[in-house]
C-alpha positions as CSV (number, residue, x, y, z in Angstrom):
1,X,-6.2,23.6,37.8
2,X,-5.6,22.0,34.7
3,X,-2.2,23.7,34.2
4,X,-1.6,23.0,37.2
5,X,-1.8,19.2,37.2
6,X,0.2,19.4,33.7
7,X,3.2,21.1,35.3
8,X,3.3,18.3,37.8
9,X,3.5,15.9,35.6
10,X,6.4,17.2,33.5
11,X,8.2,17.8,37.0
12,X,7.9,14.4,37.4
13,X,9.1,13.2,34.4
14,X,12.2,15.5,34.2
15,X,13.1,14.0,37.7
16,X,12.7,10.8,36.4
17,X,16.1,9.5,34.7
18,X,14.7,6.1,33.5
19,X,12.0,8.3,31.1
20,X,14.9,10.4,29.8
21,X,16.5,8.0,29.3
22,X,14.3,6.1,27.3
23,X,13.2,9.2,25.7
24,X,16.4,9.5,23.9
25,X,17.0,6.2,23.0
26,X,13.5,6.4,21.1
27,X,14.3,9.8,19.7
28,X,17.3,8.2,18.4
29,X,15.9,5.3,16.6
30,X,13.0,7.4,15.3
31,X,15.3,9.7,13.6
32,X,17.8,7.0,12.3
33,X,14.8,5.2,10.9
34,X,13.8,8.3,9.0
35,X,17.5,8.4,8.1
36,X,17.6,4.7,6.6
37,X,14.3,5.5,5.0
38,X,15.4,8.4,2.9
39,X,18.7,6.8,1.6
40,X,16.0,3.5,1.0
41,X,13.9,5.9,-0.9
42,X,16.6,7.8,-3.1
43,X,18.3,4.6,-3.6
44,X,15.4,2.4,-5.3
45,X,14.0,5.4,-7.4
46,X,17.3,5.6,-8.7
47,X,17.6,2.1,-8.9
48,X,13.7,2.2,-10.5
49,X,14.4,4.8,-13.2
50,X,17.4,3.3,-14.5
51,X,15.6,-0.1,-14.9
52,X,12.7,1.9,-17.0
53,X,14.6,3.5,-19.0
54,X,16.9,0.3,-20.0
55,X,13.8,-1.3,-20.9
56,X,12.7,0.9,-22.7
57,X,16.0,1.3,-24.8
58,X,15.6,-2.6,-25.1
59,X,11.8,-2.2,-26.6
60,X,13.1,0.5,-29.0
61,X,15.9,-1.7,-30.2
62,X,14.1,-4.8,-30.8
63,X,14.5,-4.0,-34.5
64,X,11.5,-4.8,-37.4
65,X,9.4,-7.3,-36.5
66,X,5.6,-7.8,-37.5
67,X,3.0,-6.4,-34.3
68,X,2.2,-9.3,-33.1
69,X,5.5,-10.5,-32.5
70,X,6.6,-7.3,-31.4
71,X,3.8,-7.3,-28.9
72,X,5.1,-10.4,-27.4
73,X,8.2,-8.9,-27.2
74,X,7.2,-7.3,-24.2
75,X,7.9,-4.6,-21.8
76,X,8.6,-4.2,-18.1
77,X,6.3,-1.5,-16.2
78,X,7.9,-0.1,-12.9
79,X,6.5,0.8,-10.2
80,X,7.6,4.4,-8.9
81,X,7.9,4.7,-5.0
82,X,5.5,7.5,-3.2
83,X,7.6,9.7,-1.3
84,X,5.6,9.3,2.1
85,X,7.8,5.5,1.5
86,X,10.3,6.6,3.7
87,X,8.3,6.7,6.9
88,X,6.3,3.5,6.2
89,X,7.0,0.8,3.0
90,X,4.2,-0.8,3.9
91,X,3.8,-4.1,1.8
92,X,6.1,-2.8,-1.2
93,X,8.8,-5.5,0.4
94,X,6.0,-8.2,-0.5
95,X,3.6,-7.5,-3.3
96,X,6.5,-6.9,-5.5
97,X,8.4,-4.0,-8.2
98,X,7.5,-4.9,-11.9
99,X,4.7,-5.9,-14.3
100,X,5.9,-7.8,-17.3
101,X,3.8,-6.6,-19.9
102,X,3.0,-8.9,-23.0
103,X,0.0,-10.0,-26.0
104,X,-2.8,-11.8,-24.6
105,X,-1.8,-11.7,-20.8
106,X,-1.7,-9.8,-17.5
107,X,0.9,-10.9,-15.4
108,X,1.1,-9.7,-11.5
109,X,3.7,-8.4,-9.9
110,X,7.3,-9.7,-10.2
111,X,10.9,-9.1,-8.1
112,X,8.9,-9.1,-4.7
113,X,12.2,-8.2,-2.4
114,X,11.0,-9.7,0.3
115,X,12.3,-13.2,-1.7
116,X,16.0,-11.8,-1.5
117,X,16.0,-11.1,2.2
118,X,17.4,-12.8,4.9
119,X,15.8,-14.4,7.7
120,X,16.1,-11.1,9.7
121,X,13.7,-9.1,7.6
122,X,10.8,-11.9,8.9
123,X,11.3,-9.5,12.2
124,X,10.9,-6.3,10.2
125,X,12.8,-3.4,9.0
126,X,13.5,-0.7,10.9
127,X,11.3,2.5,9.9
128,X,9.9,5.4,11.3
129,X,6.1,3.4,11.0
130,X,7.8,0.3,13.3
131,X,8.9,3.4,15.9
132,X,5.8,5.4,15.9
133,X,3.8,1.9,16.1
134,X,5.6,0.0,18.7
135,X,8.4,2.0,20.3
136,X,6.4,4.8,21.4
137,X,3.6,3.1,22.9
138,X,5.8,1.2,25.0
139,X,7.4,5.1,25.6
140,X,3.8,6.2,26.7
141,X,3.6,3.4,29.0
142,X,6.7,4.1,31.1
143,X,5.4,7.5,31.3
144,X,2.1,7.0,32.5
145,X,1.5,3.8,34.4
146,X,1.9,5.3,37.5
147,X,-0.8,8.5,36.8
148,X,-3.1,6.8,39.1
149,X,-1.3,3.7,40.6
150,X,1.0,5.4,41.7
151,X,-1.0,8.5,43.5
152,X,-2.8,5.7,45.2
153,X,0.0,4.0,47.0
154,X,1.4,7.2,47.7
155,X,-2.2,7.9,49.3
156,X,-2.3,11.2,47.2
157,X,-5.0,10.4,44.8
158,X,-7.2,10.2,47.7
159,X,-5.8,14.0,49.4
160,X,-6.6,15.6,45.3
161,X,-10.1,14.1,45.7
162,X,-10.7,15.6,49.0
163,X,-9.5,18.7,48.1
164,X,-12.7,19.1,45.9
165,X,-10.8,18.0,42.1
166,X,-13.0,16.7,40.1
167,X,-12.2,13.5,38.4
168,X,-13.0,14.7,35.0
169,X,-10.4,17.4,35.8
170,X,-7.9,15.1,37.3
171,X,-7.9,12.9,34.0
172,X,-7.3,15.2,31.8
173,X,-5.0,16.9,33.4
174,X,-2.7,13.9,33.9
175,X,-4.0,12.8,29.9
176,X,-2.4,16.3,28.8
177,X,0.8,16.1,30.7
178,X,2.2,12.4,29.4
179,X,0.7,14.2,26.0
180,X,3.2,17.3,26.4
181,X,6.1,15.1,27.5
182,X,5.4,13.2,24.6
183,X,5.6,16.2,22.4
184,X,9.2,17.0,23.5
185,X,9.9,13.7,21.4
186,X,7.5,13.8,18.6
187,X,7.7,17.6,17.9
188,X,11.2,17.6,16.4
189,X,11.0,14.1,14.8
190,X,7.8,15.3,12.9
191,X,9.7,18.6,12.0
192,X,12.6,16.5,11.1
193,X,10.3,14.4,9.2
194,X,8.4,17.1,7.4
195,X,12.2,18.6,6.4
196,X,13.2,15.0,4.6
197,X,9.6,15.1,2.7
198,X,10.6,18.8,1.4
199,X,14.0,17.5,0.2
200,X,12.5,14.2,-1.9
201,X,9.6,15.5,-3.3
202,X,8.8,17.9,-6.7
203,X,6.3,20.6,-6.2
204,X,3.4,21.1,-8.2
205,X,0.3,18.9,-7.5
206,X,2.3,15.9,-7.1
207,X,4.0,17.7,-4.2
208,X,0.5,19.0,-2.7
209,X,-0.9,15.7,-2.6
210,X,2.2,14.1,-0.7
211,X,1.6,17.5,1.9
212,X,-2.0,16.7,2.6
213,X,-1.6,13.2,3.2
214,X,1.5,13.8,5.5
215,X,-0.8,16.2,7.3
216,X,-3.5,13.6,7.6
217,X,-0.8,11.1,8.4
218,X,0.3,13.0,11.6
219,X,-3.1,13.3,12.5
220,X,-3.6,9.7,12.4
221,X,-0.4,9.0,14.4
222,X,-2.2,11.8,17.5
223,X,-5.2,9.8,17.3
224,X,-3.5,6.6,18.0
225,X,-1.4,7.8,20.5
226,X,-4.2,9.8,22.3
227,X,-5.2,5.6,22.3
228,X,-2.8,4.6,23.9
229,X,-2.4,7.1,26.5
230,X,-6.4,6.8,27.6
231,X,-5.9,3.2,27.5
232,X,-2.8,3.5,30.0
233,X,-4.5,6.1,32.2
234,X,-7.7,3.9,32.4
235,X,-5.6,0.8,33.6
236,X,-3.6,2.6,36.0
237,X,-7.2,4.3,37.7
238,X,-8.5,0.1,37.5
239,X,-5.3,-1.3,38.9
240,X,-4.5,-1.1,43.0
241,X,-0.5,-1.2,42.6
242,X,1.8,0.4,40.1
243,X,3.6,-3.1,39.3
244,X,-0.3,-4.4,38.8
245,X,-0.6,-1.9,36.1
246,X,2.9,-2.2,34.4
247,X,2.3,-6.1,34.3
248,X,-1.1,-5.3,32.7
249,X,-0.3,-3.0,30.4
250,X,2.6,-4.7,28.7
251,X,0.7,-7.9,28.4
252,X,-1.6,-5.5,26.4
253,X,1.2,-4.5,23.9
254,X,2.2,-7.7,23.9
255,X,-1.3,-8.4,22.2
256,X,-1.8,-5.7,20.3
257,X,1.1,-5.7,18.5
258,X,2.7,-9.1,18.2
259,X,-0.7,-11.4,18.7
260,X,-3.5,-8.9,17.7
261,X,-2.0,-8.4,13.7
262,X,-1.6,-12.6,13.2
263,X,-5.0,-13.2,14.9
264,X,-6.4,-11.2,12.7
265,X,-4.8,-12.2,9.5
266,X,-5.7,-15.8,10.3
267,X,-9.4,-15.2,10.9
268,X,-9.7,-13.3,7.4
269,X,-8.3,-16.0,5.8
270,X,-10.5,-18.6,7.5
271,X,-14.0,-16.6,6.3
272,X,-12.8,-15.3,3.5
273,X,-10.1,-17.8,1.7
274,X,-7.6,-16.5,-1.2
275,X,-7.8,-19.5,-4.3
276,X,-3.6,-20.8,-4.1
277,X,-1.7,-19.1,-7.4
278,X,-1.6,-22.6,-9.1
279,X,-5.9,-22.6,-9.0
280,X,-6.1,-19.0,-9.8
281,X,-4.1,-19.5,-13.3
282,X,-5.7,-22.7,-14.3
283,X,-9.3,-21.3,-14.0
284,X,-7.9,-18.2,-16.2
285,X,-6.5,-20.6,-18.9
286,X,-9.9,-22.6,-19.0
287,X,-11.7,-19.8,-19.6
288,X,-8.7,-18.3,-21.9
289,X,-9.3,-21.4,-23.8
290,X,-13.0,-20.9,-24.8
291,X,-12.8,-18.6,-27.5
292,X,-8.9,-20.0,-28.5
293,X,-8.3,-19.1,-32.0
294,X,-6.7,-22.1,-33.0
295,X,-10.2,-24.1,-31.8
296,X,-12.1,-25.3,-34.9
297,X,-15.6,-24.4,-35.5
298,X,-15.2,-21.2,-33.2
299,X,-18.5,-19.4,-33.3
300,X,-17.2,-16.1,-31.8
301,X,-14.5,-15.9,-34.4
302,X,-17.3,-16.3,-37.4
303,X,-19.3,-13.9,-35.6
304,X,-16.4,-11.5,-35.5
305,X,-16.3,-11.8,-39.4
306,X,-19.6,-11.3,-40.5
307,X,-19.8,-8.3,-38.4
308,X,-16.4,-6.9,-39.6
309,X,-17.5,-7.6,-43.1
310,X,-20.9,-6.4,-42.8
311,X,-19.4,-2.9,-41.6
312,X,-17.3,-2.4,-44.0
313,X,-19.7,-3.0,-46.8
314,X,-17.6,-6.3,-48.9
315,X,-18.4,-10.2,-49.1
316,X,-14.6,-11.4,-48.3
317,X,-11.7,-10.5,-46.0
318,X,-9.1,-9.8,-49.0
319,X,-11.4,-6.7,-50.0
320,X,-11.1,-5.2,-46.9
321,X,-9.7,-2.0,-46.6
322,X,-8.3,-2.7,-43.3
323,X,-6.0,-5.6,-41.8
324,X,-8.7,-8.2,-40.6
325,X,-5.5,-10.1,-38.7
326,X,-5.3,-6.7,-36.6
327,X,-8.5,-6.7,-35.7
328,X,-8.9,-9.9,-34.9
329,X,-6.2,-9.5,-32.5
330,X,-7.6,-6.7,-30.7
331,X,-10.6,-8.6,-30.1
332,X,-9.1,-11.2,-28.4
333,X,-7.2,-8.6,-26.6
334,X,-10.5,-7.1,-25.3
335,X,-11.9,-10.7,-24.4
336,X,-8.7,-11.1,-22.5
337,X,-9.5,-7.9,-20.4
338,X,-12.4,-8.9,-19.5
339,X,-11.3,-11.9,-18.9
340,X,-8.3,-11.1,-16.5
341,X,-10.4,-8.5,-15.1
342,X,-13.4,-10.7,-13.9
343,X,-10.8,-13.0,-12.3
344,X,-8.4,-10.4,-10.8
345,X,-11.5,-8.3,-9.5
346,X,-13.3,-11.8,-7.8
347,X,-9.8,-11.9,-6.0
348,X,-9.5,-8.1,-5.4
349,X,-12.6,-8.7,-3.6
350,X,-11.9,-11.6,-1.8
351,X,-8.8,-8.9,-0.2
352,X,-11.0,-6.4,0.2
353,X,-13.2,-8.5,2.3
354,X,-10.1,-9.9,4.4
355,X,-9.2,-5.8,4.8
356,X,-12.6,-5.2,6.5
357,X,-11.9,-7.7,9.2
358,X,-8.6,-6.2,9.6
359,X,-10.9,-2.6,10.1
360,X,-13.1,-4.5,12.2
361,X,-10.3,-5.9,14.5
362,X,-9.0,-2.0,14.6
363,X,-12.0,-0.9,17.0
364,X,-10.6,-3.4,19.6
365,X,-6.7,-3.4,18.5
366,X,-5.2,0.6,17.9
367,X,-2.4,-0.9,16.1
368,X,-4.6,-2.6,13.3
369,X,-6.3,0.2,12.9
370,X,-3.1,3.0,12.6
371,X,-1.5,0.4,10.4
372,X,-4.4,0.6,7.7
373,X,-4.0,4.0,8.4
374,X,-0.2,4.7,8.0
375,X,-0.1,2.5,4.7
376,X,-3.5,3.8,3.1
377,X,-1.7,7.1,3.8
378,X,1.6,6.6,2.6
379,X,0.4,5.0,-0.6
380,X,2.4,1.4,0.8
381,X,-0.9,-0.3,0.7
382,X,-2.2,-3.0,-1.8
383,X,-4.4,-0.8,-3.0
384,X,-2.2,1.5,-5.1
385,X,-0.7,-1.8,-7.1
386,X,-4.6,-1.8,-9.0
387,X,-3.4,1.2,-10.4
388,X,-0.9,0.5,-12.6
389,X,-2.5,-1.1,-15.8
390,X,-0.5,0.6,-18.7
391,X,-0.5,-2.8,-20.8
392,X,-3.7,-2.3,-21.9
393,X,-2.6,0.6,-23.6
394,X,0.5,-0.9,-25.2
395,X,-1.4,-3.7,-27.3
396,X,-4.3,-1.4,-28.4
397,X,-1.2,1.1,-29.7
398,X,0.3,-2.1,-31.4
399,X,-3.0,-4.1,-32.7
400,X,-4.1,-0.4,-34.4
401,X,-0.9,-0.3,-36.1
402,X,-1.4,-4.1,-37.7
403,X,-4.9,-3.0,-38.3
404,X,-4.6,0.0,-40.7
405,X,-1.1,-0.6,-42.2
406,X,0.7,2.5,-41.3
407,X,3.8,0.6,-40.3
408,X,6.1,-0.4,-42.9
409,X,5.3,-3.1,-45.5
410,X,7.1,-6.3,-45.3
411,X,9.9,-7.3,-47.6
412,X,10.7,-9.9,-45.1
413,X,11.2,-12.9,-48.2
414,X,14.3,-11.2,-49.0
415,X,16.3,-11.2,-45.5
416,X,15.5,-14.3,-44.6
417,X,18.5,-16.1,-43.4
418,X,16.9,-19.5,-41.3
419,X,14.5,-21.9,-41.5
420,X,12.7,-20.1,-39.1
421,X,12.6,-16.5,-40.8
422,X,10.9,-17.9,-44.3
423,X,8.5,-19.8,-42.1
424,X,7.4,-16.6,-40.2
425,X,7.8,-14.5,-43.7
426,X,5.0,-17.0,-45.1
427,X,3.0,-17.1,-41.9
428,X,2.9,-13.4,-41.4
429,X,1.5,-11.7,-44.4
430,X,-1.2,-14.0,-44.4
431,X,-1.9,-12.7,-41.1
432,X,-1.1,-8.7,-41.1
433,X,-0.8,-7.8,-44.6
434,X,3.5,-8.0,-44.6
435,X,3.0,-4.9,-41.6
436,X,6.6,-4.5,-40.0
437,X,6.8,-2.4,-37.0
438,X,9.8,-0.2,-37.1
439,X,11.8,1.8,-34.1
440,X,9.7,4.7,-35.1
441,X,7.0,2.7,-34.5
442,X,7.9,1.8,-31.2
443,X,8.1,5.3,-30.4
444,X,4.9,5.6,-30.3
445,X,4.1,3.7,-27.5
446,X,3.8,6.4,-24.4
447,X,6.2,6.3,-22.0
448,X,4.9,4.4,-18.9
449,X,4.0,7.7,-16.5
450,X,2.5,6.4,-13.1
451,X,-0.6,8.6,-12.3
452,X,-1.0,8.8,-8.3
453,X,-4.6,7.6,-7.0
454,X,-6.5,11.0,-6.2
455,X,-6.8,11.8,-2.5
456,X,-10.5,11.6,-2.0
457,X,-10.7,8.1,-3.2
458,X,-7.8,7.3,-0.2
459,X,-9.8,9.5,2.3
460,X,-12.9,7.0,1.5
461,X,-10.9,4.2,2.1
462,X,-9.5,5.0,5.4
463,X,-12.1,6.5,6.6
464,X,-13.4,3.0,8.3
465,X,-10.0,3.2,10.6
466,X,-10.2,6.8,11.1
467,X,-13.1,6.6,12.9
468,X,-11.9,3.6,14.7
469,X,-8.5,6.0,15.6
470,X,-11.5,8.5,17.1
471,X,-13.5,6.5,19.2
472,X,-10.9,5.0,21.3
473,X,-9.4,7.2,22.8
474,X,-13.1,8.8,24.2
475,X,-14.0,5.1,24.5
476,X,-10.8,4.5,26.9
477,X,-10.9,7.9,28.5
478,X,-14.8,7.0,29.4
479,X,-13.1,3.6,30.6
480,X,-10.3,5.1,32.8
481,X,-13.4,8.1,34.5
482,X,-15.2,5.0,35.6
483,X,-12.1,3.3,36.9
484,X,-11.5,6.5,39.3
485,X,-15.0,6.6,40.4
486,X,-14.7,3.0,41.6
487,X,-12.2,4.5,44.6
488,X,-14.2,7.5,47.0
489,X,-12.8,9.8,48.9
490,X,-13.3,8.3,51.4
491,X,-11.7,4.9,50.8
């Protein structure tokens, strides 16, 4: 019976020219927007690994210079794109590319390219996400608003019932056929898509992470459109007329996906307000400010001494065996992490609460829900931006190096050629012992390598929307069952 009912449907959708139509035109767009998004993807990695690598030729040339000023020197950390990019970017057009790295601070991200767009990017790019997420649901639609609508006018739907078809049947059937005519679109696009995936990614781990999340991306993308189909079936078993159900059900993408995303952004933002970037700094500088070297009578700072003294077994900072200015500094560096992470992690949580109303508003809107989804997924998401924190590193490599001495010792008095350089040659061995940093110094600082989140960390994460993508389409389906059994047999 259930066959039966399928092969119907197809008949009617291979008769139908407006549906092939359409068809093709989304086919079309689907696979240029995998097209754009693998020259997109090949293009800024290219464009990504030449910018590291100049930076890191410019860190290596800085020539000698004491740690601390080499530390503020400063280096650019890069953000690598995932290779699950090309079907959804996500919010990498927003949040930004680059971390300037630097002594004492912890920038956020810089070179947002969003900033250099044009007023037509406000209505999005085109990728393979925006055609799976907006284009096909409209696709399912045409298909499938007439399922029940349709067989009513006709007086059919009452002549199945009669002829002893169970309603249950009769649903799923019709579910299953818009679901195979679908799958004459989706089947080669994902095959297609799975194909530009094999060409732009390495093997190894790297390579099986990017397979299981694409695997756990399609199934994300069935979910959602299993969504939309029940939700379609279900209006056109509520609705008397075809046109009825049509009108209805395009208001309803209308919602979802233009109204249903702001709606929800503004009501996050209401109960759960982001400080502006000008409040955010100041309240870091205040607190920077409390433990300021250059404050007299600093308590911390004597602290810092008697216990450094104490440890080393001496009554005065010249008989140290270590540079005291070194590890002075990476005090203050470890202050200042803490520091920048209790302020970055108040307003990490301030997003994360503003992403569960977005999960919330996902149970009533499929889009919201897929979205957190596709991004989580794709490793587009805000999320994977906490990640990359190699500055910490840097300075440690750089304050250890003042601290013991085993860079070069200064013969700075004799090259000065300013004002400027005999001040610094006076300042600076006073403060690290006359330690120059050489380029073989600099080499020692690892080579910023971007380690990818783990996937059970993501699967946590989306889990909230995954479950979301699940119960609506049993939700709807139980939604469009109750529609048909508002209409007997005999009606």
């Amino acid at each position: 019976m259930i066959a039966t009912i399928v092969r119907k449907e197809l008949l009617e959708m291979r008769r139908e020219g407006r549906l092939r139509w359409a068809a093709v035109i989304v086919l079309t767009l689907l696979i240029g927007a995998l097209g754009l998004g693998v020259h997109n993807y090949r293009e800024t990695r290219s464009e990504r690994q030449t910018a590291q690598a100049a930076d890191r030729d410019n860190w290596l040339a800085q020539g000698e210079k004491n740690p601390h000023i080499a530390a503020h020197f400063g280096r650019y950390a890069i953000k690598p794109e995932t290779a699950l990019s090309l079907l959804d970017r996500g919010v990498n057009q927003f949040v930004g590319t680059a971390v300037w790295m630097e002594a004492h601070f912890q920038d956020s991200f810089r070179f947002r390219p969003a900033e250099d767009a044009t007023g037509v990017a406000r209505f999005g790019a085109l990728t393979a996400a925006m055609a799976l997420q907006l284009l096909v649901p409209l696709l399912i639609i045409l298909l499938a608003f007439t399922a029940f609508a349709g067989e009513r006018e006709r007086g059919t739907l009452r002549q199945l019932l009669s002829l002893g078809v169970p309603r249950r049947t009769l649903l799923f059937g019709k579910a299953l056929g818009v679901a195979a005519g679908l799958a004459l679109l989706l089947v080669p696009a994902a095959v297609i898509g799975a194909g530009a995936l094999a060409l732009t990614t390495s093997g190894g781990a790297s390579g099986a992470m990017t397979a299981s999340r694409f695997v756990l991306l399609l199934l994300a993308y069935l979910l959602y459109f299993g969504a939309i189909v029940s939700l379609t079936l279900a209006v056109s078993a509520w609705a008397r007329h075809s046109r009825t159900a049509l009108v209805a059900l395009l208001g309803l993408w209308i919602a979802g996906s233009l109204l249903a995303p702001r709606i929800a952004v503004d009501v996050a933002q209401t109960l759960y307000p982001a400080p502006h970037y000008t409040d955010f700094w100041a309240r870091i500088a205040a607190d920077a400010d409390k433990i300021s070297w250059r404050r007299p009578n600093n308590e911390h700072a004597e602290t810092l001494k008697r216990q450094t003294l104490a440890r080393y077994g001496v009554t005065k900072v010249e008989d140290l065996p270590v540079n005291y200015g070194g590890i002075e500094l990476q005090d203050g560096e470890e202050y200042g992490n803490r520091l920048f992470d209790e302020h970055y992690g108040a307003l990490y949580k301030i997003y994360d609460q503003q992403n569960r109303v977005n999960t919330l508003a996902g149970f009533v809107a499929p889009l919201l829900a897929v979205r957190s989804l596709s991004m989580g997924l794709a490793g587009t998401d805000f999320n994977r931006y906490r990640y990359l924190s190699p500055a910490v590193v840097m300075q440690e490599v750089v304050n250890d190096l003042a601290g013991t001495g085993r860079a070069r010792h200064d013969r700075f008095v004799t090259q000065t050629r300013s004002y400027f350089d005999r001040w610094r040659a006076f300042i600076t061995p006073l403060m690290f012992r006359r330690v120059l940093l050489t380029s073989a110094d600099y080499d020692r600082i690892p080579r910023f390598t971007y380690n990818e989140e783990p996937f059970s960390p993501v699967v946590r994460r989306t889990a909230p929307p995954l479950a979301a993508m699940t119960l609506l389409p049993l939700a709807l389906g139980w939604l469009g069952l109750r529609g048909l059994r508002r209409y007997p047999v005999a009606q």
